[in-house]
C-alpha positions as CSV (number, residue, x, y, z in Angstrom):
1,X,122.9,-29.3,-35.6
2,X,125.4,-30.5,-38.2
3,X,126.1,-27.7,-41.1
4,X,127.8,-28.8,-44.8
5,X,129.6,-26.1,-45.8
6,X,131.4,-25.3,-49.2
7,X,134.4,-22.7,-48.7
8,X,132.4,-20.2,-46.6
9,X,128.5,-20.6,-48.1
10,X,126.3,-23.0,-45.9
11,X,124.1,-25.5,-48.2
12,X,123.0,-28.1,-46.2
13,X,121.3,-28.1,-42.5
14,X,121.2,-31.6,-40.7
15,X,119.6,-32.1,-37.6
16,X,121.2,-34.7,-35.2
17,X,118.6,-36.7,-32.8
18,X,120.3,-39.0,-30.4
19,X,117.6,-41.6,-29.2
20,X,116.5,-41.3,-26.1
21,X,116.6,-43.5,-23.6
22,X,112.7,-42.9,-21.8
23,X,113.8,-44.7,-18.4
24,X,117.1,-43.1,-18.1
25,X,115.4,-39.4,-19.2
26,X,112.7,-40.1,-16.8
27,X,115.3,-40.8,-13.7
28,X,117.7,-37.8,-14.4
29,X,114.7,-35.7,-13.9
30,X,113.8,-37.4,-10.6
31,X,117.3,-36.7,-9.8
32,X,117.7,-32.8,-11.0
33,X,114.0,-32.4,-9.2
34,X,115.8,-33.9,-6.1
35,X,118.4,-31.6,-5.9
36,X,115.9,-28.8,-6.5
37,X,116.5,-28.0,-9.4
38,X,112.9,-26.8,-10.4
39,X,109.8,-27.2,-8.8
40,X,106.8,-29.1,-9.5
41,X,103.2,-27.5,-9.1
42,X,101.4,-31.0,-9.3
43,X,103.7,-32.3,-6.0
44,X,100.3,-30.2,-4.4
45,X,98.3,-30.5,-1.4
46,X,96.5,-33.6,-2.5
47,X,99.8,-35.2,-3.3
48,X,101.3,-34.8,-0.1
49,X,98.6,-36.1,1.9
50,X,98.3,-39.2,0.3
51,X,102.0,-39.5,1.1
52,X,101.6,-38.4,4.4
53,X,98.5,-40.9,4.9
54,X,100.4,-43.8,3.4
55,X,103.1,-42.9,5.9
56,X,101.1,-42.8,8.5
57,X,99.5,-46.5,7.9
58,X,103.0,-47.9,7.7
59,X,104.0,-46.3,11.0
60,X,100.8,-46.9,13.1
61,X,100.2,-50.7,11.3
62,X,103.1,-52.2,9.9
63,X,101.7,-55.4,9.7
64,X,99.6,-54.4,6.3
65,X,102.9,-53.9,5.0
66,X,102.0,-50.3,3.1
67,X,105.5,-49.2,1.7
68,X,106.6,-45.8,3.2
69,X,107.8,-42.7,1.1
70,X,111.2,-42.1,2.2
71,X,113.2,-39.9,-0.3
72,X,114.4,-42.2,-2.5
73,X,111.3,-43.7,-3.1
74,X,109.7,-39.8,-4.2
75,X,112.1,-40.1,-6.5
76,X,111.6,-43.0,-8.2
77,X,108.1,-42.9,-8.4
78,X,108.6,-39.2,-10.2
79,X,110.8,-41.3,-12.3
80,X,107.9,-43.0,-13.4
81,X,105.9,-40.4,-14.0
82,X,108.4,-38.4,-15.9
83,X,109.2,-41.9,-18.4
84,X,110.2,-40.6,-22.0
85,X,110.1,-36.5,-21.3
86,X,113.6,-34.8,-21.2
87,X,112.3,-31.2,-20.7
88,X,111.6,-29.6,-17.2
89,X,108.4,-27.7,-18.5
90,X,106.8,-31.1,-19.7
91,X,108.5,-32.8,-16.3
92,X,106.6,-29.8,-14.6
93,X,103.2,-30.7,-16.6
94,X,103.3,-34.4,-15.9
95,X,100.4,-36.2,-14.1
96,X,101.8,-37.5,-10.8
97,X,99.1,-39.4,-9.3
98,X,99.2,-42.8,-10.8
99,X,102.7,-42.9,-10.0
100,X,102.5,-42.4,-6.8
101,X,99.7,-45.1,-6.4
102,X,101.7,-47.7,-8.3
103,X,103.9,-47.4,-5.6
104,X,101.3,-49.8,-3.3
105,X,100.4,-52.9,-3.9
106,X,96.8,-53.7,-5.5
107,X,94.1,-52.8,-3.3
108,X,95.7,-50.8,-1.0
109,X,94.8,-46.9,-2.7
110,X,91.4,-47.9,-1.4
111,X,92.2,-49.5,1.6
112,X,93.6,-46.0,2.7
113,X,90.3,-44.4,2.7
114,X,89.2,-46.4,5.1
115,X,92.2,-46.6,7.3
116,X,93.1,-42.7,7.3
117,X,89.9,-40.8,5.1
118,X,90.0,-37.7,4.3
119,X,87.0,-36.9,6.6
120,X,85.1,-38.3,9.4
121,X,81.3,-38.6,10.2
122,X,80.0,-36.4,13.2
123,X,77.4,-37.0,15.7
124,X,75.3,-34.7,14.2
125,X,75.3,-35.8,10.8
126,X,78.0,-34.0,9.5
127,X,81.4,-34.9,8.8
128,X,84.9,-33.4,9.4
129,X,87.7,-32.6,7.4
130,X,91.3,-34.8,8.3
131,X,94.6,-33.3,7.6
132,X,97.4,-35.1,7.9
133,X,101.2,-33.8,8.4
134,X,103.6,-33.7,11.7
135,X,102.9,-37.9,12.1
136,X,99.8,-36.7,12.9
137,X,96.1,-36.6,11.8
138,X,94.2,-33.1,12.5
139,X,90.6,-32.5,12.5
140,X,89.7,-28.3,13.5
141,X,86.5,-28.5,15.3
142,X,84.5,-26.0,17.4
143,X,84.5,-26.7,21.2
144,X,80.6,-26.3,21.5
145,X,80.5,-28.9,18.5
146,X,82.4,-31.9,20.4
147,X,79.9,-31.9,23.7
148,X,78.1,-34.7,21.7
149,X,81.1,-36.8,21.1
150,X,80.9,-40.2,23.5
151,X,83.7,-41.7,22.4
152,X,87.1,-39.9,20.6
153,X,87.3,-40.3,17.1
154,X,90.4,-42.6,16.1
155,X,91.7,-44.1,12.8
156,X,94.1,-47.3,11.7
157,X,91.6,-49.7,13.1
158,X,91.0,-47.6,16.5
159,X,95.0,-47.6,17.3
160,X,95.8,-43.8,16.2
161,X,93.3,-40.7,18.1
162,X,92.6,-37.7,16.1
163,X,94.2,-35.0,16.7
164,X,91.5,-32.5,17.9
165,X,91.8,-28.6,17.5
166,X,89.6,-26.8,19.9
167,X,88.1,-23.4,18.5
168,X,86.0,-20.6,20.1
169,X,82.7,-20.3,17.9
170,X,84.9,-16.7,16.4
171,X,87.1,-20.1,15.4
172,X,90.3,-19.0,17.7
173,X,92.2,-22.1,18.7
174,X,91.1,-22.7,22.4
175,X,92.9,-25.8,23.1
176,X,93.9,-29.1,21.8
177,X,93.3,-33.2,22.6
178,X,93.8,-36.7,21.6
179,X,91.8,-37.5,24.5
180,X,88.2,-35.8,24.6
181,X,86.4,-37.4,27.7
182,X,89.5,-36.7,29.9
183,X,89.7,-33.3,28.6
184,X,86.3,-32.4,29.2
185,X,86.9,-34.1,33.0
186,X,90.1,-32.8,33.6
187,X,90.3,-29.4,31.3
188,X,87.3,-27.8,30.5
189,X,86.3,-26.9,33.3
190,X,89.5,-24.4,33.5
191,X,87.9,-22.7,30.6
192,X,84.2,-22.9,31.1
193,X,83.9,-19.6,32.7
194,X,85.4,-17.2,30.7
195,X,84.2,-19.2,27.4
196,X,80.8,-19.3,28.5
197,X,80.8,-15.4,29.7
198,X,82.5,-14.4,26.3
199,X,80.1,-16.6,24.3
200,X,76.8,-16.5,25.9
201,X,74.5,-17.8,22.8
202,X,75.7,-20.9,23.3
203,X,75.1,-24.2,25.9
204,X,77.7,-24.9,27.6
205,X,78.0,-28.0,29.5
């Protein structure tokens, strides 16, 4: 704010508005965001799956050629989202998505649902929920549920096994398996007895 003063009476305001430069504004708020200097609601859930999934494709089949999120590249595609702002509350308010996605190459946002979806169909007609983190996809299932599973469920095109969580039907983690037929072989039958005694209601094999 520049003031015109005459002796000690103020008679003029003048605001002074440098002009912003949108790409420049946009990366030093990837940067401050970087060295967490605020926080950002929309980096959510849904966010860092996709990240995590797109990770995940690069790592398992790295002949598609899906570019991995490593640090600097989280920051530059925030640096595209946040193009022309120069506040942290409208930084903090920015859509995210698109940004992220324009990090692929064309075609390969839909691609991913095929290669690591979100869920997975069921033998019984159902699907089940896949979370991704720790390099790993997860799917929580009850143990009485998987006794109609021939084959385990995998994802990339049959080269990476789900990750399956074993629950009680009270939904206590049991157990754990990327390898169902040779932990029903091998390991159930540790467990049968007492499951089947606690749980009664229920067929087990």
């Amino acid at each position: 704010m520049q003031l015109v003063r005459y002796r000690d009476l103020v008679i003029e305001q003048k605001s002074q508005q440098r002009d912003l430069d949108p790409l420049a504004s946009g990366r030093c708020l990837a940067d401050a965001h970087r060295a967490r200097a605020f926080d950002l609601p929309l980096l959510d859930h849904r966010l860092k799956q996709f990240i995590a999934r797109v990770n995940l494709v690069h790592a398992t089949l790295p002949e598609l050629e899906f570019a991995p999120f490593d640090e600097a590249a989280i920051t530059a595609c925030l640096a595209r989202a946040f193009t022309g702002l120069s506040l942290v509350k409208e930084a903090q308010a920015a859509p995210l998505i698109t940004a992220f996605h324009q990090h692929l190459a064309p075609g390969q946002v839909s691609w991913l649902d095929e290669l690591v979806p979100l869920s997975i169909p069921w033998p019984d007609s159902r699907t089940m929920k896949v979370t991704y983190g720790n390099d790993s996809p997860e799917a929580q299932v009850k143990l009485h549920e998987c006794f109609t599973l021939i084959e385990h469920p995998t994802l990339c095109e049959g080269r990476l096994p789900v990750h399956l969580s074993l629950c009680t039907p009270d939904g206590k983690r049991l157990a754990s398996t990327t390898d169902w037929p040779t932990f029903l072989a091998r390991e159930w039958p540790k467990h049968r007895q007492s499951v089947a005694k606690k749980f009664p209601g229920h067929l087990w094999r």
